[in-house]
SEDOMI-519112 format. One line per field, with one value per residue (C-alpha): residue in three letters; y, z negated, x. Coordinates in steps of 0.5 Angstrom, whole numbers, padded with zeros to 4 digits. Layout:
# residues N
r <- [ALA/...] .
Y <- [Y/...] .
Z <- [Z/...] .
X <- [X/...] .
# end
This chain:
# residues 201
r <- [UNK/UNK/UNK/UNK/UNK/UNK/UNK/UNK/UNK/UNK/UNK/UNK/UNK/UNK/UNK/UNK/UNK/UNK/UNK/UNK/UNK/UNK/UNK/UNK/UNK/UNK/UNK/UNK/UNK/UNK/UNK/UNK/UNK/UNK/UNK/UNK/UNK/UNK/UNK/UNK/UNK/UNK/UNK/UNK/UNK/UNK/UNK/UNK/UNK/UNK/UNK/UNK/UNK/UNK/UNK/UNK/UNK/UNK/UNK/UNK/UNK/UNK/UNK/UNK/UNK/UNK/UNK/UNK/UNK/UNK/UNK/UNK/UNK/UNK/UNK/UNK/UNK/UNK/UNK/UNK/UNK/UNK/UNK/UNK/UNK/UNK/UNK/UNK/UNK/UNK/UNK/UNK/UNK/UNK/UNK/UNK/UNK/UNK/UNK/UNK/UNK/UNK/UNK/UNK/UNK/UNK/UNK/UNK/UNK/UNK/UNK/UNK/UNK/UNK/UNK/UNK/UNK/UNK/UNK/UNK/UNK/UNK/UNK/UNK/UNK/UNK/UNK/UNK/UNK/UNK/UNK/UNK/UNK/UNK/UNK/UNK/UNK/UNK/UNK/UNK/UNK/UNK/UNK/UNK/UNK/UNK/UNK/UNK/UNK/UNK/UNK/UNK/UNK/UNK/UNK/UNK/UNK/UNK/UNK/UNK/UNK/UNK/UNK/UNK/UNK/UNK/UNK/UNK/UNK/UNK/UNK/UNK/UNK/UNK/UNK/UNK/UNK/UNK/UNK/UNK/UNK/UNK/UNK/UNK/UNK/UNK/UNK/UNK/UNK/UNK/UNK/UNK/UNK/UNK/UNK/UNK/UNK/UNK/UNK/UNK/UNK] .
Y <- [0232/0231/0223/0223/0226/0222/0216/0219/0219/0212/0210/0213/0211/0204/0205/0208/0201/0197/0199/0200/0193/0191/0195/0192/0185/0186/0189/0184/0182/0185/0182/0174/0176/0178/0173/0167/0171/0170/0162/0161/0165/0162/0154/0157/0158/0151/0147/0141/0141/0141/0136/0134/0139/0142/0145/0150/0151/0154/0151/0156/0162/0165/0170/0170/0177/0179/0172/0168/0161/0157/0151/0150/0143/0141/0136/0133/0130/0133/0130/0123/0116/0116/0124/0125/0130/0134/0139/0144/0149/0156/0161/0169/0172/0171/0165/0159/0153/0144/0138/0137/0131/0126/0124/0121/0117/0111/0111/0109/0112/0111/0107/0115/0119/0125/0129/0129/0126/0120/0120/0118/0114/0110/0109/0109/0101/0101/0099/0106/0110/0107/0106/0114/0115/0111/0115/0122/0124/0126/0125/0130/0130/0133/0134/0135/0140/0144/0151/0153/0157/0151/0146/0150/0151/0143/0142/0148/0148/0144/0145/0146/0147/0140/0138/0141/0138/0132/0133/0134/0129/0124/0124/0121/0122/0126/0126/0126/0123/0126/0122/0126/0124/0128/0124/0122/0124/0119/0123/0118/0119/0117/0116/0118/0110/0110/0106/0108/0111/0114/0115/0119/0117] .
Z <- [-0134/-0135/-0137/-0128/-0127/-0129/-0127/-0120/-0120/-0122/-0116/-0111/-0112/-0113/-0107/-0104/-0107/-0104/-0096/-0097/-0099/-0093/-0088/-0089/-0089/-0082/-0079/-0074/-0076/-0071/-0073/-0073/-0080/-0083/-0080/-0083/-0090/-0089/-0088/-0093/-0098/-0097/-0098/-0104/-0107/-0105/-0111/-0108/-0109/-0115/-0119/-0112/-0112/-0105/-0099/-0093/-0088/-0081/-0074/-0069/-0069/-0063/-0060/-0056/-0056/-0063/-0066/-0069/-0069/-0074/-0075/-0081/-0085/-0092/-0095/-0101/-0106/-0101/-0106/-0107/-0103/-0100/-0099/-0094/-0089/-0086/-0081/-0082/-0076/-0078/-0074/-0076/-0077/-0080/-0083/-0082/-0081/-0079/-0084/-0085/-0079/-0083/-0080/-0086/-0091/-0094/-0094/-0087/-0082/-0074/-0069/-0068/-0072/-0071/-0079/-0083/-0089/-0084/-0085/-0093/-0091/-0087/-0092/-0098/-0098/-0099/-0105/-0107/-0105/-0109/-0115/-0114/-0114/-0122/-0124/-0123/-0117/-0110/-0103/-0097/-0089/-0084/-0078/-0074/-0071/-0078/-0080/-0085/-0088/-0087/-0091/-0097/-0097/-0097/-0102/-0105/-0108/-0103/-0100/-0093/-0089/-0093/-0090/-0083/-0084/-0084/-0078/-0075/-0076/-0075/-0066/-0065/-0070/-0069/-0077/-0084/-0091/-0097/-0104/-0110/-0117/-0123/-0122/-0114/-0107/-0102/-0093/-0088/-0080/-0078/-0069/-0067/-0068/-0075/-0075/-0080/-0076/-0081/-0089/-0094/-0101] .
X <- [0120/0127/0126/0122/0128/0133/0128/0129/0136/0136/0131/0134/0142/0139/0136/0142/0147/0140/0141/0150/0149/0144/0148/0155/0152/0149/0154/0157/0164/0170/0176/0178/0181/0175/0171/0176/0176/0168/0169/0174/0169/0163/0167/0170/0164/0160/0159/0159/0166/0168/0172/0175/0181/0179/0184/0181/0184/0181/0183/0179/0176/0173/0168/0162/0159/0157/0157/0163/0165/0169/0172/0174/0177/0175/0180/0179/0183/0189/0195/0192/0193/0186/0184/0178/0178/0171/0170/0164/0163/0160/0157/0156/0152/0148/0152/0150/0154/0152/0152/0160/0163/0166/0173/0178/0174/0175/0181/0182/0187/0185/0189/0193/0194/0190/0191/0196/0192/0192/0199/0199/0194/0198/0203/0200/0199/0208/0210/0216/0210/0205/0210/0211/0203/0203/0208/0204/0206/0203/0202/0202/0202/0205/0205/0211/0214/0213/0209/0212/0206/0202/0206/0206/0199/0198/0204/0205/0212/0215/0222/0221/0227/0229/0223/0224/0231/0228/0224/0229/0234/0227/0226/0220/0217/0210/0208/0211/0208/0211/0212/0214/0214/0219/0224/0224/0222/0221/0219/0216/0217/0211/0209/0203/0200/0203/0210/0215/0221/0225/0226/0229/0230] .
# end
């Protein structure tokens, strides 16, 4: 008797767990916050970037009744000389979302610069540039004016009022690319076509 007892006790908590579950999947979300949260864990997850030393980043969440949409931006090997950039759309709930877009591939940046990877890409045929990349180092774009919380998350450890000074002193200039290695550091003023205005180091 008291086996058929524990059993339903078990039986009933599993049941219990099951429906908890259940429930808090299908509740519609409330906040922007949780609804980026849900993107970037869902991307997070996805194994079909592994080894590609993925950044994610959310661009707009907006509302429409119950329903989110999340346009979020996948780069891929963010610190090399040629990374490639796709934006994929989510809709919750439920979760779906369409076929990634390509915008930054084959080592190509557009006519204007439109992402701040095209700006390593613009300058990532300069031979200081390439000479860092051989030594170890990285690349990062940016775009101007600079968003401190952004900048740090494409190139943690940078030093951004150092690169906001550099903004600063560099009118005109719509991008920044970002050269670094051990022994050397090398900024980029970019305008919007990809001309070099400005350098430093």
């Amino acid at each position: 008797m008291g086996f058929f007892r524990i059993l339903g006790v078990v039986v009933i908590v599993v049941l219990l767990l099951l429906f908890a579950y259940t429930f808090s999947r299908a509740q519609p979300l409330k906040y922007e916050a949780d609804a980026v949260r849900f993107v970037l864990d869902d991307l997070a997850q996805d194994e079909s970037f592994v080894g590609r030393s993925p950044l994610f980043s959310v661009y707009a969440a907006n509302k429409s009744g119950e329903e989110w949409t999340v346009v979020s931006k996948i780069t891929l090997s963010p610190n090399s000389a040629c990374p490639e950039v796709f934006i994929r759309t989510y809709h919750l709930l439920p979760m779906r979302h369409g076929i990634d877009l390509a915008v930054v591939t084959s080592c190509h940046a557009g006519t204007f610069l439109t992402y701040p990877e095209e700006a390593i890409i613009a300058t990532s045929t300069r031979p200081d540039a390439r000479s860092i990349l051989y030594a170890g180092g990285r690349a990062c774009g940016f775009a101007v004016p600079i968003v401190a919380q952004a900048a740090l998350e494409y190139c943690p450890g940078i030093d951004v009022s150092a690169l906001e000074s550099f903004a600063a002193a560099s009118p005109g200039a719509r991008w920044i690319a970002y050269w670094a290695s051990e022994d050397r550091e090398l900024l980029l003023g970019l305008s919007q076509s990809g001309a070099v205005l400005s350098e430093s180091g």
